[in-house]
OpenMM code with the backbone's topology and positions (N, CA, C; nanometers):
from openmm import Vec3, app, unit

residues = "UNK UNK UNK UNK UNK UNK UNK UNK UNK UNK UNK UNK UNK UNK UNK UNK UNK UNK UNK UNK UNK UNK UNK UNK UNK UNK UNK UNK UNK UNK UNK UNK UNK UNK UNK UNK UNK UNK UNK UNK UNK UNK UNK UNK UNK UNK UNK UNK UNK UNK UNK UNK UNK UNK UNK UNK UNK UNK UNK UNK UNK UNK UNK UNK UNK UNK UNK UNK UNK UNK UNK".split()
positions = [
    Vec3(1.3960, -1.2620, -0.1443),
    Vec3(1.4190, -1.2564, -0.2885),
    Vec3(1.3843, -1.1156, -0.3386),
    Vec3(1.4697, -1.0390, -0.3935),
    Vec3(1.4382, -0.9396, -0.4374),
    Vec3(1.3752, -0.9179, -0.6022),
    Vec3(1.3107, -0.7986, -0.6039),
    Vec3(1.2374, -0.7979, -0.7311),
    Vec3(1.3235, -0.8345, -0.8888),
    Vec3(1.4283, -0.7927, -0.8571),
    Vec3(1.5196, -0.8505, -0.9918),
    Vec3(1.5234, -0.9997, -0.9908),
    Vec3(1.5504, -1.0789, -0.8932),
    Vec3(1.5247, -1.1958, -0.8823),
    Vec3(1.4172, -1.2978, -0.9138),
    Vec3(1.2899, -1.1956, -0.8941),
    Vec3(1.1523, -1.2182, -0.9539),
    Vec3(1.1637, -1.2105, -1.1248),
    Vec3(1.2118, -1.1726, -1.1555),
    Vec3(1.2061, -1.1077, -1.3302),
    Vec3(1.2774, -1.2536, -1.3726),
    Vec3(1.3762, -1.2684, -1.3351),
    Vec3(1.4540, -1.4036, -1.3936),
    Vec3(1.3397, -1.5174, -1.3566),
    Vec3(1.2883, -1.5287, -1.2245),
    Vec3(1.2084, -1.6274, -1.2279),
    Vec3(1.0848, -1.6673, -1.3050),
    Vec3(1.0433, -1.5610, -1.3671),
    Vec3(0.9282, -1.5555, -1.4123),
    Vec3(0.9787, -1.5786, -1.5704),
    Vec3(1.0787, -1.5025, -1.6043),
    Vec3(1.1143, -1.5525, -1.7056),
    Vec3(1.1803, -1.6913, -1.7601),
    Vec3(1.2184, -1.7477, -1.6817),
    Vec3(1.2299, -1.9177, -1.6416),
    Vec3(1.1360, -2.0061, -1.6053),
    Vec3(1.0316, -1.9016, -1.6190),
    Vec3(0.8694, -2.0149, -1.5301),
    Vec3(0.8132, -1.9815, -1.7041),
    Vec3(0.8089, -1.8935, -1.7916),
    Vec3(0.7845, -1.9098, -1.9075),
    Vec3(0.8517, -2.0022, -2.0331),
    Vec3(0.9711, -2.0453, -1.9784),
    Vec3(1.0609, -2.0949, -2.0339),
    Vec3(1.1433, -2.0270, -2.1658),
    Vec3(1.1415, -1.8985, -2.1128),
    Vec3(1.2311, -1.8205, -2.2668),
    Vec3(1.3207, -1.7710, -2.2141),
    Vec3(1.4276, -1.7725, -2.3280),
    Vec3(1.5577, -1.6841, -2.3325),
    Vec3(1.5524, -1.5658, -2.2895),
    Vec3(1.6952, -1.4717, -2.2802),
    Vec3(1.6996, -1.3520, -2.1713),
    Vec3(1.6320, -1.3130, -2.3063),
    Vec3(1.7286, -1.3008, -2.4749),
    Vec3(1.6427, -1.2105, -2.5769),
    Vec3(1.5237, -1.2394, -2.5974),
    Vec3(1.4231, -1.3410, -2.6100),
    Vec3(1.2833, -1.3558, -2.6485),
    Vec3(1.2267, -1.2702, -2.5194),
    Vec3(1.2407, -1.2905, -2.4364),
    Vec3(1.2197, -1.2097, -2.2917),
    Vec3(1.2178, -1.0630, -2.3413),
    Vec3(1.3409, -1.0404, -2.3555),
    Vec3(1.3564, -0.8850, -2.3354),
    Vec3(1.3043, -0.8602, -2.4744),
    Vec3(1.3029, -0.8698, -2.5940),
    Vec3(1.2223, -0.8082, -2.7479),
    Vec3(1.0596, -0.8217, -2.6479),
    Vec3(1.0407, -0.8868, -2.6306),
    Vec3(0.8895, -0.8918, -2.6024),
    Vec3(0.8491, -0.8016, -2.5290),
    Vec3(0.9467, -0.7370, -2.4471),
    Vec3(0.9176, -0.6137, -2.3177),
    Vec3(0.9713, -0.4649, -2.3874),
    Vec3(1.0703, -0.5154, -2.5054),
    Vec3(1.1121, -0.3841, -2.5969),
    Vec3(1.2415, -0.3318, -2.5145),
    Vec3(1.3136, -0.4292, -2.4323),
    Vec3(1.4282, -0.3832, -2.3619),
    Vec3(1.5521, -0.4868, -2.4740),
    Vec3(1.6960, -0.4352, -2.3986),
    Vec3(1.7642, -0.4733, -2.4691),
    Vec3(1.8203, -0.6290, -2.3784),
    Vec3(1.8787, -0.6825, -2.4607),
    Vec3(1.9521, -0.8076, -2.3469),
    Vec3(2.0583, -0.7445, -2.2888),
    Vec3(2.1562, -0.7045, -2.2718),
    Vec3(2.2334, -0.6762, -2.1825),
    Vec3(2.1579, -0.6033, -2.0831),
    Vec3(2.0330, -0.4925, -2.0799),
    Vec3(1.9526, -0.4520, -1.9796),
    Vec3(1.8938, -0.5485, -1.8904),
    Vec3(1.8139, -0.6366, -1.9575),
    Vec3(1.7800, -0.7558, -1.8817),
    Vec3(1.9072, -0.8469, -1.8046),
    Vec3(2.0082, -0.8396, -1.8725),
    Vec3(2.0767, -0.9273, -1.7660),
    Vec3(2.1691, -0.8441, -1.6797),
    Vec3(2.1523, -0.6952, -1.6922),
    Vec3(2.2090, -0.6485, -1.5774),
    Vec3(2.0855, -0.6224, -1.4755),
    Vec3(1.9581, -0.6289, -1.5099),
    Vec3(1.8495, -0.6178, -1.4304),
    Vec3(1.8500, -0.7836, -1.3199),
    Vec3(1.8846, -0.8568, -1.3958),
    Vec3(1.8802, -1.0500, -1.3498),
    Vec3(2.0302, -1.0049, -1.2812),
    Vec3(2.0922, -0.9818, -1.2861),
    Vec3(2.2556, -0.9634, -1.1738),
    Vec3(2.2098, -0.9070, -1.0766),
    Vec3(2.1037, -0.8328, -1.0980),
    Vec3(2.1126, -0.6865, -0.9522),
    Vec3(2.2029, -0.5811, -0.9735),
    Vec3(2.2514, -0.5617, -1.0854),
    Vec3(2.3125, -0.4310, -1.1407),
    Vec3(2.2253, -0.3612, -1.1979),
    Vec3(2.1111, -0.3529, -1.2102),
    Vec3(2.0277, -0.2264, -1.2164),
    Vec3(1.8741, -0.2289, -1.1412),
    Vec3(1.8310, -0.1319, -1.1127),
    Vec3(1.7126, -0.1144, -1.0242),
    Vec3(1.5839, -0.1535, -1.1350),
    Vec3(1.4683, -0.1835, -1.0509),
    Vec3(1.3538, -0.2210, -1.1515),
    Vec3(1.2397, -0.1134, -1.0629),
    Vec3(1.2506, -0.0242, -1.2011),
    Vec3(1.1231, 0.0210, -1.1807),
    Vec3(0.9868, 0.0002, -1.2327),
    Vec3(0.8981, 0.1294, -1.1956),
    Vec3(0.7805, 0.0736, -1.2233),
    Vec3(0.6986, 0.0311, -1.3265),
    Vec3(0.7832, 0.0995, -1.4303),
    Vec3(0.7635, 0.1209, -1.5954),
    Vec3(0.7887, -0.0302, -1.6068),
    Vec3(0.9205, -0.1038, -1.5946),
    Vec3(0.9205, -0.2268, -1.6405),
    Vec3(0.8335, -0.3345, -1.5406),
    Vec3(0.7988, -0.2812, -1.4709),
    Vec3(0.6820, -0.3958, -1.3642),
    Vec3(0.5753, -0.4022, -1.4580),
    Vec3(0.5462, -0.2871, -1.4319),
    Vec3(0.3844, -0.2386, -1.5751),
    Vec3(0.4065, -0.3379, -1.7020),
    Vec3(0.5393, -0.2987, -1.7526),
    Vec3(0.5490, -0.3754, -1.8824),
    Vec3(0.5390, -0.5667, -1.8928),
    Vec3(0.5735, -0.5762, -1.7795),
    Vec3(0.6384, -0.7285, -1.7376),
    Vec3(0.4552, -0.7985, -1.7377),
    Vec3(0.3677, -0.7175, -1.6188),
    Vec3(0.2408, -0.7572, -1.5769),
    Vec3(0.1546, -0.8063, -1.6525),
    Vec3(0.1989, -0.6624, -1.7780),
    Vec3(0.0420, -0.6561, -1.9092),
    Vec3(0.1024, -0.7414, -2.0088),
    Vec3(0.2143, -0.7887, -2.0529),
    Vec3(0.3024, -0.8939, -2.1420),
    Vec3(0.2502, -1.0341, -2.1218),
    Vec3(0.2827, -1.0654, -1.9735),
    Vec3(0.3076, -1.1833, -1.9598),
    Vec3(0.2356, -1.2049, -1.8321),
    Vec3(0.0483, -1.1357, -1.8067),
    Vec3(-0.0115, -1.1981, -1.7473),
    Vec3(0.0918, -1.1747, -1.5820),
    Vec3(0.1249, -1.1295, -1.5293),
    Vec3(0.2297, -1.1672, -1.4019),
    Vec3(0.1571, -1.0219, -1.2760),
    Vec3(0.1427, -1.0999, -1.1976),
    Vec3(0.0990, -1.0049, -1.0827),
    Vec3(0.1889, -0.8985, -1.0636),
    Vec3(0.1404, -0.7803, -1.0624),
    Vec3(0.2729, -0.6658, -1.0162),
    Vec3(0.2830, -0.6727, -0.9138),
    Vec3(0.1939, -0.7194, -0.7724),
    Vec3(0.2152, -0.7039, -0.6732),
    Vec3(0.2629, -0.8030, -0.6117),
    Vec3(0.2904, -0.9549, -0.6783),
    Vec3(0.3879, -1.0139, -0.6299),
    Vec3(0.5457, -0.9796, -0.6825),
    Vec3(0.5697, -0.8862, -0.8524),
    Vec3(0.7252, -0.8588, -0.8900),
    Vec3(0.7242, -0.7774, -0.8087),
    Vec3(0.6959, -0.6610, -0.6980),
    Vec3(0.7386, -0.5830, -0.5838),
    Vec3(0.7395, -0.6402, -0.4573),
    Vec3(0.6623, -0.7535, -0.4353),
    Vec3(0.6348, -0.7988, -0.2827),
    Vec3(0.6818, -0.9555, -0.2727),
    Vec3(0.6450, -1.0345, -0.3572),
    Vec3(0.6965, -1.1810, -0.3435),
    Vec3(0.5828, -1.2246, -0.3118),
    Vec3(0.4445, -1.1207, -0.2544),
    Vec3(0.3531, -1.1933, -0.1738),
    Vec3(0.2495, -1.2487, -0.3417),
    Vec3(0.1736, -1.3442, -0.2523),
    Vec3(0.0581, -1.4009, -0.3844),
    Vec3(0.1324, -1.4839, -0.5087),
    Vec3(0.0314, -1.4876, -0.5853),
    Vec3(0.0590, -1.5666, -0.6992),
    Vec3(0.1739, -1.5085, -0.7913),
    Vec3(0.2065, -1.5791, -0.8589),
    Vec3(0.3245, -1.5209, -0.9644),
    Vec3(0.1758, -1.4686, -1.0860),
    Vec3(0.1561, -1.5288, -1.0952),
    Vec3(0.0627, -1.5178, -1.2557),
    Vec3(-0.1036, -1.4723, -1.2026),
    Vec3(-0.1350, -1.3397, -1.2455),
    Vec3(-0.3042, -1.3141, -1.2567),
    Vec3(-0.3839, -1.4632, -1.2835),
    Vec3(-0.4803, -1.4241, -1.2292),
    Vec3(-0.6398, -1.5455, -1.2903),
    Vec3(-0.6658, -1.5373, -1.4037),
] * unit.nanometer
topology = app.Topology()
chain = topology.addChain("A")
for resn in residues:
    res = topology.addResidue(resn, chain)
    for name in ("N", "CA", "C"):
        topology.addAtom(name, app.Element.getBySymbol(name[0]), res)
């Protein structure tokens, strides 16, 4: 599963829309859902943003390994 794949999941494990999702991270929706296609790369800026938002391990949105969600 790649890290874009992680972003949709997590945002489906919160249960919100692509826009409540993306206003909350300050991205646009069409960014987010070309990020959820695999039409654009995820860097580290939006890992950072994703982690400190919504509680979410950065080192499982790069690795898959561990928990989805911090303690």
């Amino acid at each position: 599963m790649s890290a874009n794949q992680r972003i949709k999941q997590v945002r489906q494990a919160l249960n919100l829309s692509q826009a409540k999702f993306a206003k909350a991270i300050s991205i646009s929706n069409g960014y987010l859902a070309g990020l959820e296609l695999g039409n654009r790369k995820v860097n580290d800026r939006l890992i950072r943003l994703i982690s400190i938002t919504f509680n979410v391990s950065s080192h499982w949105l790069k690795t898959g390994n561990g928990d989805m969600f911090e303690e």
